[in-house]
N, CA and C of each residue as an Amber inpcrd file, in Angstrom:
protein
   600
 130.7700000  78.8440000 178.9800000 129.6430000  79.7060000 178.6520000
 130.0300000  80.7250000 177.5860000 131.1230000  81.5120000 177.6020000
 131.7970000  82.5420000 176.9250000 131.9310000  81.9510000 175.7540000
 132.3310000  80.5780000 175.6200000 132.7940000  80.0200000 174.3800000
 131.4410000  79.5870000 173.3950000 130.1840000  79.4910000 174.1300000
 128.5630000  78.8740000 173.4490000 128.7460000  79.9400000 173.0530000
 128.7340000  81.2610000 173.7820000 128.1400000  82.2510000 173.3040000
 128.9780000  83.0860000 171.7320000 130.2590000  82.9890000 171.9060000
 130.8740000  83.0890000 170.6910000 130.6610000  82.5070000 169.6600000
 130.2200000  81.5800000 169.7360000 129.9930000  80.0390000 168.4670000
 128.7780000  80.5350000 168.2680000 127.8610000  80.6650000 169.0520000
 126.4980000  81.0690000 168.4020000 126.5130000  82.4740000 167.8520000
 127.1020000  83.7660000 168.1200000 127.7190000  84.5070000 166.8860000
 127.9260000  84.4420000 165.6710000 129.1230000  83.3900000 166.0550000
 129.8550000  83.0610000 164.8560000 128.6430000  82.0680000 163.5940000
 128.4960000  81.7110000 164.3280000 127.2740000  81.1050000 163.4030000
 125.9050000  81.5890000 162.6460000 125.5110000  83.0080000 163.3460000
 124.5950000  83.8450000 163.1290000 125.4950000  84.5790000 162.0740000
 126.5000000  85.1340000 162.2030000 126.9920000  86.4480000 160.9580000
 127.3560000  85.0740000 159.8300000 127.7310000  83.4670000 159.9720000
 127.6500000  82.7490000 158.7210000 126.3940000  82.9000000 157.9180000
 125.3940000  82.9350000 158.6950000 123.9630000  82.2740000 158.2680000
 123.3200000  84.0570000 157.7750000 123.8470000  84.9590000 158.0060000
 123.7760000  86.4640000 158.0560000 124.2660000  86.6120000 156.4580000
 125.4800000  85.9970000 156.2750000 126.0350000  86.1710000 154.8140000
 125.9860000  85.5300000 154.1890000 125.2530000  84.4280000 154.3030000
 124.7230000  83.1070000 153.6810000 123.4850000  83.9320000 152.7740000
 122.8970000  84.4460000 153.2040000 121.3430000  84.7000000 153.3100000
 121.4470000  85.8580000 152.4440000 122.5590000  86.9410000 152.4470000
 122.9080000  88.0620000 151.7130000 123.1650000  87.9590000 150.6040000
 124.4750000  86.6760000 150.4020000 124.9520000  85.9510000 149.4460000
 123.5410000  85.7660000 148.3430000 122.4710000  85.4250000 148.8880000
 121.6280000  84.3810000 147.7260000 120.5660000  85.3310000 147.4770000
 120.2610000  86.5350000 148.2030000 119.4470000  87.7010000 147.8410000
 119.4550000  88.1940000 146.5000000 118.0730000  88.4850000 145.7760000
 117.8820000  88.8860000 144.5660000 119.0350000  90.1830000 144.5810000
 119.2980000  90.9140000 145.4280000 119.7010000  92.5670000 145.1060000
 121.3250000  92.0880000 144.6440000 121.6330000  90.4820000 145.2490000
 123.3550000  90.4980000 144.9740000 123.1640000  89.5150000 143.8100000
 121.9560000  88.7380000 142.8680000 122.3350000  88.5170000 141.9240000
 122.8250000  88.7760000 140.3700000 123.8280000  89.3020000 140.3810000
 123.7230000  89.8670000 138.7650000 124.2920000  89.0940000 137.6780000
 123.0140000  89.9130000 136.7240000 123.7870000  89.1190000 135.2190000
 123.6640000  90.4640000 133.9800000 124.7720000  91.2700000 133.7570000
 125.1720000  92.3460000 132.7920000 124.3140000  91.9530000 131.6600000
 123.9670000  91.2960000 131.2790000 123.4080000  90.3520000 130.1300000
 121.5670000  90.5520000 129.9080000 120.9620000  90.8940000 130.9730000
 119.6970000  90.8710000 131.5060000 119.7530000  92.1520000 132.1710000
 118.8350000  92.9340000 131.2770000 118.8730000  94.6190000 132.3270000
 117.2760000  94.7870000 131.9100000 116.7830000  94.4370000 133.1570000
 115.4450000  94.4310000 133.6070000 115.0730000  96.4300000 133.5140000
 115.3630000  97.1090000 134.0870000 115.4670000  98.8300000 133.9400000
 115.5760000  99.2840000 132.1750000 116.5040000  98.5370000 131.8220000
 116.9730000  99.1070000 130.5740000 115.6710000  98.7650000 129.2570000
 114.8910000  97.0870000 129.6770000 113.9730000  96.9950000 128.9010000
 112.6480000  97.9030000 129.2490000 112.1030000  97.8540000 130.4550000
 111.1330000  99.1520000 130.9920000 110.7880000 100.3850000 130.2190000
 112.1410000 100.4650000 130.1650000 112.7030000 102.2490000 129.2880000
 112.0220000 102.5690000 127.9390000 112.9760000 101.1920000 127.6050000
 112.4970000 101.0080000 125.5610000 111.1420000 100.5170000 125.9150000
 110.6780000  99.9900000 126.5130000 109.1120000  99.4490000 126.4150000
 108.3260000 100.8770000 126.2750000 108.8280000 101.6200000 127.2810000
 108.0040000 103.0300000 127.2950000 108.0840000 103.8700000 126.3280000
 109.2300000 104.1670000 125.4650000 109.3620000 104.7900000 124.7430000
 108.2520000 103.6480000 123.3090000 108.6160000 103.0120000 123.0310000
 108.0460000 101.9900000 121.9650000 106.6740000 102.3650000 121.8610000
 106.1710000 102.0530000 123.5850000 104.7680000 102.4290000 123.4630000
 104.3830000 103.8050000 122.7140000 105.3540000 104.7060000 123.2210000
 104.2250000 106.1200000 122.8040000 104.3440000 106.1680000 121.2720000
 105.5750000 105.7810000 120.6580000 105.7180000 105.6570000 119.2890000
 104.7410000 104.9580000 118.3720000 104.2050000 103.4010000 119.4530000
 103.5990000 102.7990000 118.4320000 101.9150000 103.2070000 118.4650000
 101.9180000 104.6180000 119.4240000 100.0170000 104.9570000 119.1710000
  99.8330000 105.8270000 117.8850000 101.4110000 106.0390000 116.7840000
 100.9510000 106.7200000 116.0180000 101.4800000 105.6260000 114.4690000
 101.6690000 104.2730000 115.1670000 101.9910000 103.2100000 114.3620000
 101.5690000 102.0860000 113.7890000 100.3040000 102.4480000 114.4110000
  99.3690000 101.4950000 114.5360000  97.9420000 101.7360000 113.2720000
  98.4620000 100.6920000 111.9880000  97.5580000 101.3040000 110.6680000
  96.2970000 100.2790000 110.5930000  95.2150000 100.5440000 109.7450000
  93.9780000  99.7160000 109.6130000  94.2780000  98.6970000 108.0210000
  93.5180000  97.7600000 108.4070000  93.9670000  96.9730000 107.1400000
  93.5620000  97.5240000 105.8120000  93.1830000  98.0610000 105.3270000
  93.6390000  98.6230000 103.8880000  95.3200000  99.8540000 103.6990000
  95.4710000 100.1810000 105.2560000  96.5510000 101.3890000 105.3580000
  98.0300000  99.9170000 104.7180000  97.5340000  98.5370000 105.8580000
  98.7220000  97.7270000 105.9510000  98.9890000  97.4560000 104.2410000
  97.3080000  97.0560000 104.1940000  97.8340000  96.2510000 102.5550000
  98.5450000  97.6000000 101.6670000  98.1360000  99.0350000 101.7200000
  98.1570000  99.5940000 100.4160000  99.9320000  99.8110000 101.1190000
 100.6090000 100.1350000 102.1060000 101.8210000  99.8210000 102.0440000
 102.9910000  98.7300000 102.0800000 102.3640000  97.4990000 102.1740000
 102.9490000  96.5710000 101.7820000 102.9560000  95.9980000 100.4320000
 102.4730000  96.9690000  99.6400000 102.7690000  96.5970000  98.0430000
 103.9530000  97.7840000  98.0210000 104.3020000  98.6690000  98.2910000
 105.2580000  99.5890000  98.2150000 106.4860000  99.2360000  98.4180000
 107.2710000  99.7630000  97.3970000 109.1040000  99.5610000  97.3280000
 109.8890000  99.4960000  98.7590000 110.6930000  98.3940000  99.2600000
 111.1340000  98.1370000 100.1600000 110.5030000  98.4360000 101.8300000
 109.6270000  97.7760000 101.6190000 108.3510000  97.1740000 103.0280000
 108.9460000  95.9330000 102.6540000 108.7810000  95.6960000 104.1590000
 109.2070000  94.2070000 104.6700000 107.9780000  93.2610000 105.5050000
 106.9950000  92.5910000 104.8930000 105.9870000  92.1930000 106.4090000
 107.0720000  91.3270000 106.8610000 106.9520000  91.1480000 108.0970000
 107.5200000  90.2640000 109.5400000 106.4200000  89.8060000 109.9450000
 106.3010000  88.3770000 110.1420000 105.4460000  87.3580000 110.7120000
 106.7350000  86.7750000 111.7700000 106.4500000  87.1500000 113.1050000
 107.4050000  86.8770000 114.2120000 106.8470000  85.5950000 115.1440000
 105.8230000  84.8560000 114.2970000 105.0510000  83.4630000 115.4120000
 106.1530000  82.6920000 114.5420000 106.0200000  81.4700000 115.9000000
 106.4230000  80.2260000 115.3160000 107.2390000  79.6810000 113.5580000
 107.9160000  78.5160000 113.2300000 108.0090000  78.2560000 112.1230000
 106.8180000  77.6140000 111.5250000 106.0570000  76.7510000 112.5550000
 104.8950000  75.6680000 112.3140000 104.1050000  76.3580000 112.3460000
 103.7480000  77.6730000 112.8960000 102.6220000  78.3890000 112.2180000
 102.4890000  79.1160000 110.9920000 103.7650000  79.5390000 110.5580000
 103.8180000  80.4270000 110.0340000 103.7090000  79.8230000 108.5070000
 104.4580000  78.2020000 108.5030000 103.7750000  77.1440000 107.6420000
 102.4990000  77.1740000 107.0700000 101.8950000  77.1510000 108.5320000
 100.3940000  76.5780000 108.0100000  99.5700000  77.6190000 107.7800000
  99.8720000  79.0440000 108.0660000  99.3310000  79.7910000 107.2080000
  99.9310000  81.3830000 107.9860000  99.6380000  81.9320000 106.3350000
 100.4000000  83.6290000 106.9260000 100.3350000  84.4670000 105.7400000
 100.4600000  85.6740000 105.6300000  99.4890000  86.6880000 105.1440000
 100.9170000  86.9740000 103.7580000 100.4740000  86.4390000 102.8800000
 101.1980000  86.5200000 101.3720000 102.3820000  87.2670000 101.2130000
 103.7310000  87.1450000 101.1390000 104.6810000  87.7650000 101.0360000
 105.5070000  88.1660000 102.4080000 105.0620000  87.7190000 103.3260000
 105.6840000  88.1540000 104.8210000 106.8160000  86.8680000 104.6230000
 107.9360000  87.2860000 105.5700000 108.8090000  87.0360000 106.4410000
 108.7960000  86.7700000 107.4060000 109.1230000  84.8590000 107.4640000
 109.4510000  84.8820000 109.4170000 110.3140000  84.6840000 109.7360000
 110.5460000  85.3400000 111.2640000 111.7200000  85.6650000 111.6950000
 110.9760000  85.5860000 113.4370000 110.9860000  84.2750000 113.8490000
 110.2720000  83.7670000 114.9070000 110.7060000  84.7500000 116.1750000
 109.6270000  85.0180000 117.0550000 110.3000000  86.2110000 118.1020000
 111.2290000  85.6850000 118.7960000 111.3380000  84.4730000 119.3110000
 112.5920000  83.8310000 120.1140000 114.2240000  84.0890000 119.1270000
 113.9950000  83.9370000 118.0350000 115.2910000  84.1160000 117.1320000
 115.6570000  85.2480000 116.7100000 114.8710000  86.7090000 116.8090000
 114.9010000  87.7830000 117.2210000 116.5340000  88.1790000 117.9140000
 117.5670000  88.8160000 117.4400000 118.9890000  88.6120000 117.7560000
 119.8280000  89.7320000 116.8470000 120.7090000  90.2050000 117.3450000
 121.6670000  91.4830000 116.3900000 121.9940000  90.6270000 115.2430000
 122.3380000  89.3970000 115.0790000 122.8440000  88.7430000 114.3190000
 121.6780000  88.2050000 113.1100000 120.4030000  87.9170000 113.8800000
 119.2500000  87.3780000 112.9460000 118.7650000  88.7200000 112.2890000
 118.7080000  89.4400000 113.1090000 118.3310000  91.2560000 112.7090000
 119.0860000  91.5370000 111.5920000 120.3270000  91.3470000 111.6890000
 121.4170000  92.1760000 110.6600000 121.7370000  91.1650000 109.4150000
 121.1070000  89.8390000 109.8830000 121.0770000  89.2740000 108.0270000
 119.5250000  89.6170000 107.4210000 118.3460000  89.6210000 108.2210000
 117.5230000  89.2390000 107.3780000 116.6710000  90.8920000 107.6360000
 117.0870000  92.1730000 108.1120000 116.8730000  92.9430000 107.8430000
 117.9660000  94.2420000 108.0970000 119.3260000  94.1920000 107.1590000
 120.2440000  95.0620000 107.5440000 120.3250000  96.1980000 107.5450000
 118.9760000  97.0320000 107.1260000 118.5780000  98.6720000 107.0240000
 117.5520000  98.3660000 108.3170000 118.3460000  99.5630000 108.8680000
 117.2460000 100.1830000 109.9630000 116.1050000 100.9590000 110.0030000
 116.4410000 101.8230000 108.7010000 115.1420000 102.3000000 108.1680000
 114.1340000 101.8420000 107.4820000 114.9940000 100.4670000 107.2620000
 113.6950000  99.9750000 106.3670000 112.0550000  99.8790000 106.6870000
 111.1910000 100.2580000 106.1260000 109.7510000  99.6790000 106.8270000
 109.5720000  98.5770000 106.5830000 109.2460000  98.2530000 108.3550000
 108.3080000  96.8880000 108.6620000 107.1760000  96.9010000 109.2420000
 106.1210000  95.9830000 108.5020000 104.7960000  95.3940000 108.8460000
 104.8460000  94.8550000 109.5270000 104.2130000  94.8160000 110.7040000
 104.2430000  93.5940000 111.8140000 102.6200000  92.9340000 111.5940000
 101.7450000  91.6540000 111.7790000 100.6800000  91.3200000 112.5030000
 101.1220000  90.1120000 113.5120000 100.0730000  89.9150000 114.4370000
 100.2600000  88.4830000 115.1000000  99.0030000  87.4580000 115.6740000
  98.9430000  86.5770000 116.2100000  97.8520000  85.9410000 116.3220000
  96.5350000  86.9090000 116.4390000  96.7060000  87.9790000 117.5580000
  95.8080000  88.3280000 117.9720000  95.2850000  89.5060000 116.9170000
  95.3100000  89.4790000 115.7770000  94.5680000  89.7410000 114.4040000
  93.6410000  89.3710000 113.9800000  93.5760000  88.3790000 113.6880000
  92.6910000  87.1350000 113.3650000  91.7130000  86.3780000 114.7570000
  90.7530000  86.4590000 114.1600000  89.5640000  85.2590000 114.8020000
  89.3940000  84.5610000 113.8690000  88.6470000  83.3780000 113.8110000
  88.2300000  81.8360000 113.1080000  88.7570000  81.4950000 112.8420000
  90.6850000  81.4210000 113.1940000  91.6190000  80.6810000 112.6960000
  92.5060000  80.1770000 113.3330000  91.9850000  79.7070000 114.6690000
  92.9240000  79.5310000 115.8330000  94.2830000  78.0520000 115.5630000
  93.8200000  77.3260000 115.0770000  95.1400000  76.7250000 114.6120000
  96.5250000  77.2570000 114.4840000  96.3310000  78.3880000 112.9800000
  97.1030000  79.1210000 112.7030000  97.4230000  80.2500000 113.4140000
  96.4190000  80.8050000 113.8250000  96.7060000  82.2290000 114.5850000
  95.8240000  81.8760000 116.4940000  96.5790000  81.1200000 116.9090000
  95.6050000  80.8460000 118.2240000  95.9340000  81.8430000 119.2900000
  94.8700000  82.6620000 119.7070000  95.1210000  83.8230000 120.5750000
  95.6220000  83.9520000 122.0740000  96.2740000  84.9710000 121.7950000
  96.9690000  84.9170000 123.5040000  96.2110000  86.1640000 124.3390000
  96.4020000  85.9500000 125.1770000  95.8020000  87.2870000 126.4340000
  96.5640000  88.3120000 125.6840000  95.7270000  89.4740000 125.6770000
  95.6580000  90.6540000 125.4920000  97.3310000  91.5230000 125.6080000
  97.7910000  91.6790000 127.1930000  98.8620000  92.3260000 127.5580000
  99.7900000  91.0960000 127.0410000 100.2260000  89.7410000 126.3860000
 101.1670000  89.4140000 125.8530000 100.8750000  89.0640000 124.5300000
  99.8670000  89.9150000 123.9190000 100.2710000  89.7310000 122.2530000
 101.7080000  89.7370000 121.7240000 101.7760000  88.7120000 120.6970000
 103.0290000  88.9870000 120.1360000 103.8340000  90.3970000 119.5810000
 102.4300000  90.7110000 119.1910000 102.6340000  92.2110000 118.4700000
 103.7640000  93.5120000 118.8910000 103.0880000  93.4920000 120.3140000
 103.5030000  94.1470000 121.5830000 104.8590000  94.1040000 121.4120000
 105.0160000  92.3660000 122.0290000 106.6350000  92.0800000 122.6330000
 107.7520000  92.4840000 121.0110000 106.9590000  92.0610000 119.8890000
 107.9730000  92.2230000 118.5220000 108.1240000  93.7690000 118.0970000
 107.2900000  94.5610000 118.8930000 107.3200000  95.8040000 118.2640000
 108.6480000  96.2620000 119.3580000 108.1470000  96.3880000 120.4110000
 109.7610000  96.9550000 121.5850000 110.7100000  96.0250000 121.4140000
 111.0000000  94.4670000 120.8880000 112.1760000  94.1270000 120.3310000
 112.7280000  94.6150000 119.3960000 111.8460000  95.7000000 118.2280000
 112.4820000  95.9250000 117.1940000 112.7490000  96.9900000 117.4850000
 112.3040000  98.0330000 118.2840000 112.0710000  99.2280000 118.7300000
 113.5890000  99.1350000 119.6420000 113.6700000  98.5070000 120.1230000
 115.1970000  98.8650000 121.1360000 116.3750000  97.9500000 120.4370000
 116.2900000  97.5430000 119.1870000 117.5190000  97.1420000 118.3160000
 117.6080000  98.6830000 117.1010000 116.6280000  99.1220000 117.6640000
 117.2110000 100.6590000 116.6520000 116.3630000 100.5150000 115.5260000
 115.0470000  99.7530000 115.4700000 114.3810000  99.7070000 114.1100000
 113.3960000 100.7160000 114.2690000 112.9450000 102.0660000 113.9250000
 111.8650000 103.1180000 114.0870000 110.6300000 102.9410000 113.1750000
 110.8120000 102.5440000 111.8970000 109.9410000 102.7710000 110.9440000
 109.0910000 101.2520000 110.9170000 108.4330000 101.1670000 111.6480000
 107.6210000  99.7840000 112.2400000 106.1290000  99.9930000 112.3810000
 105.3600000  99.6220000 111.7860000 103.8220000  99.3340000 111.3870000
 102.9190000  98.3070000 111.8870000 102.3110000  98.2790000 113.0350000
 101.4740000  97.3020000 113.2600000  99.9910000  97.0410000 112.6860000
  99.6160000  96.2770000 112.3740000  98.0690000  96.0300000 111.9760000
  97.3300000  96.2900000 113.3990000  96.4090000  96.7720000 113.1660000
  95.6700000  97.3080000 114.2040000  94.4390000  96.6130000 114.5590000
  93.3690000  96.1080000 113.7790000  92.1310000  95.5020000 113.8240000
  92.4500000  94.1510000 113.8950000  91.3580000  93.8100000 114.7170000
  90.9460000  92.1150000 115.0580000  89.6860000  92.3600000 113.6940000
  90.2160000  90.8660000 113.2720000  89.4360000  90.8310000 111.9290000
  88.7720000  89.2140000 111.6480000  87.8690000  89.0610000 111.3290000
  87.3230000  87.4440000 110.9060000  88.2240000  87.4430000 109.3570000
  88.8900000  86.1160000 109.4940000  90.0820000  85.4330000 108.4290000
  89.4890000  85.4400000 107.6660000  88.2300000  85.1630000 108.1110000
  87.3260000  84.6910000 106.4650000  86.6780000  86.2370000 105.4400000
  87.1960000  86.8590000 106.5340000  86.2210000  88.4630000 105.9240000
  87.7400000  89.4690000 105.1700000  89.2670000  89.1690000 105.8300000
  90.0880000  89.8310000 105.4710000  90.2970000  90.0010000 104.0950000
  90.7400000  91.7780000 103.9730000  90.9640000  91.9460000 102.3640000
  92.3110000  91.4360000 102.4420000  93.2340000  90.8230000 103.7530000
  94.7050000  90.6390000 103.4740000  94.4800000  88.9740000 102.4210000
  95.4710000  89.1400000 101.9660000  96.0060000  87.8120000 100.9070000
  96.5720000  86.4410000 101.8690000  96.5330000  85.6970000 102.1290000
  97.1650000  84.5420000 102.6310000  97.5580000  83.4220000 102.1180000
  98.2590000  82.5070000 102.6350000  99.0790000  81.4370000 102.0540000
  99.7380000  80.3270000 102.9490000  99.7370000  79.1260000 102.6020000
 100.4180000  78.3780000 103.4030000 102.0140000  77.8550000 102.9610000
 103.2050000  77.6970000 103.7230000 104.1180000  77.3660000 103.0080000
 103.9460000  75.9820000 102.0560000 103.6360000  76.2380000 100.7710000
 103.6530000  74.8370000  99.6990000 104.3190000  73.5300000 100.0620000
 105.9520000  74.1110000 100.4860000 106.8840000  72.8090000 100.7490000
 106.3050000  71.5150000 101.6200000 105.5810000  72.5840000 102.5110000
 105.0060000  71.5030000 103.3340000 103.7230000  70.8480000 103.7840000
 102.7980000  71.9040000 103.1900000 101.3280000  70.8180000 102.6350000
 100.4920000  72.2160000 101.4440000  99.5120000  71.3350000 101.3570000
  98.6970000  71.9540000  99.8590000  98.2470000  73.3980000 100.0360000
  98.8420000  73.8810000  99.1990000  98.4600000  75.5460000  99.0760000
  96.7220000  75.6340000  98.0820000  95.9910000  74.6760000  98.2390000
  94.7790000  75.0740000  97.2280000  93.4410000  75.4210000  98.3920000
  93.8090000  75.8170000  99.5420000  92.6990000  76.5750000  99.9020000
  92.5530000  77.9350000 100.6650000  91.6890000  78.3920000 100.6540000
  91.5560000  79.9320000 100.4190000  91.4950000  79.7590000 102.7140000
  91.6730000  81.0170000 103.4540000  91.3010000  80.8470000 104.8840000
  90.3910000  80.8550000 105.6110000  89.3880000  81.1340000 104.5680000
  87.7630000  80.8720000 105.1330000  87.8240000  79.5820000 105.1410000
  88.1830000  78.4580000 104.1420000  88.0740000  77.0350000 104.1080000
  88.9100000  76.7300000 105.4410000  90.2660000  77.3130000 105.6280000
  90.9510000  76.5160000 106.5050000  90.2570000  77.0410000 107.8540000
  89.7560000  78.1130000 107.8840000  88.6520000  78.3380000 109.3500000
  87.5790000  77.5360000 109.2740000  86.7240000  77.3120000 108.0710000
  85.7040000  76.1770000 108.5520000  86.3510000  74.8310000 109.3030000
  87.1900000  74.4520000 108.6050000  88.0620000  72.9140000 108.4380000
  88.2090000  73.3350000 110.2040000  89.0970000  73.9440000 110.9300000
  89.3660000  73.8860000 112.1090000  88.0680000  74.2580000 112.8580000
  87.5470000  74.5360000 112.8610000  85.7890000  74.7330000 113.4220000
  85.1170000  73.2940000 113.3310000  84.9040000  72.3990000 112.0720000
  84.5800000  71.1410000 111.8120000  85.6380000  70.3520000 112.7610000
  86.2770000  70.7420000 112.6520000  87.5440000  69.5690000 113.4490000
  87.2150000  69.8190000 115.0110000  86.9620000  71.2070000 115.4240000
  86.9590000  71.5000000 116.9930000  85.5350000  70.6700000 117.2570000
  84.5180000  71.2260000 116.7560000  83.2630000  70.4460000 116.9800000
  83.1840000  69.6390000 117.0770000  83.6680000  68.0170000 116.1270000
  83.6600000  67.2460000 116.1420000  84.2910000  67.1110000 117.4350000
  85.3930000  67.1820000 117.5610000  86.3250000  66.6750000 119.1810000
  85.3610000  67.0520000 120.2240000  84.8710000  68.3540000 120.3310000
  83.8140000  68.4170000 121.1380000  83.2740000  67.3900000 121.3160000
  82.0990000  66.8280000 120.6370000  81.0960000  65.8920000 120.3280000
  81.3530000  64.5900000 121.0390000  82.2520000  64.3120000 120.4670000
  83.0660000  63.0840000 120.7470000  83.6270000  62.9480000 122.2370000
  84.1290000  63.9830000 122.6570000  84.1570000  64.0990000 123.9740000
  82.9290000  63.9730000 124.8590000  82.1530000  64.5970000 124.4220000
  80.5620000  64.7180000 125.2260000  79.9070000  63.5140000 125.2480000
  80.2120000  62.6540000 124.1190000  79.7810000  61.1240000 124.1740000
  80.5310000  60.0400000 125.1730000  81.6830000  60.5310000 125.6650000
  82.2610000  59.5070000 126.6800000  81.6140000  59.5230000 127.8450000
């Protein structure tokens, strides 16, 4: 009897530190500091309510001596279309190392926009929910690598109505139309699939 009862102990404080062992509070990784991003998120925020410019503020300083626009979507979007003279530098590749070749001044000013800019151009700019705009996440990435002087576009705008300039990368298909065309073209294309669907 003495001896069940020891074994079943012994087996409870295994299954006791088993269970401790695999608990979120004992997993760590130095690498991932969940607290430490919170922080910079908060600080970023209050910075960026006085960072946040209207599109004639973006355009008339992105013609100015050392402005940088940053287009932080995708490579395949940023292809198929993106606002004349920007830089991408995709948010996943976002890194001390991608940071410090392709923008090695910290002071430098940067333009940010991101999908959620644009309406009638969802191909190119296809929108995400609100609380994970790109905008957001690229502004407190740049914001907690030490970048301060950071500019977001502020207005949701129809592509076809923007005074911004746009462009598609040439290398990889025809740069001869303007983004009102490439918003009709994806509107004609959605409809149709519509249609076509509704007929099965």
């Amino acid at each position: 009897m003495m001896h069940r009862a020891w074994l079943a102990l012994l087996c409870a404080a295994c299954a006791a530190s088993l269970a401790s062992a695999g608990s979120p509070a004992q997993i760590r990784n130095p690498a991932i500091d969940m607290e430490g991003y919170l922080r910079f998120a908060k600080a970023a925020a209050a910075e960026r309510e006085t960072h946040r410019v209207s599109e004639d503020e973006f355009i008339r300083m992105s013609r100015e001596p050392g402005t940088i626009v940053l287009d932080a979507r995708s490579p395949q979007k940023y292809d198929q279309l993106h606002v004349r003279g920007a830089i991408n530098l995709a948010f996943p590749d976002i890194t001390v190392a991608s940071l410090k070749d392709t923008i090695p001044e910290k002071t430098t000013r940067i333009l940010i926009y991101c999908n959620n800019n644009f309406s009638n151009a969802a191909g190119a700019f296809p929108e995400k929910l609100p609380p994970a705009s790109l905008n957001l996440s690229t502004y407190i990435a740049l914001y907690t690598y030490g970048y301060r002087n950071v500019y977001e576009l502020g207005p949701y705008v129809d592509i076809g109505a923007s005074r911004l300039e746009f462009e598609p990368s040439c290398a990889h298909q025809a740069c001869d139309r303007t983004p009102a065309e490439i918003g009709r073209e994806e509107r004609t294309l959605g409809a149709g699939i519509a249609e076509e669907l509704r007929g099965r």
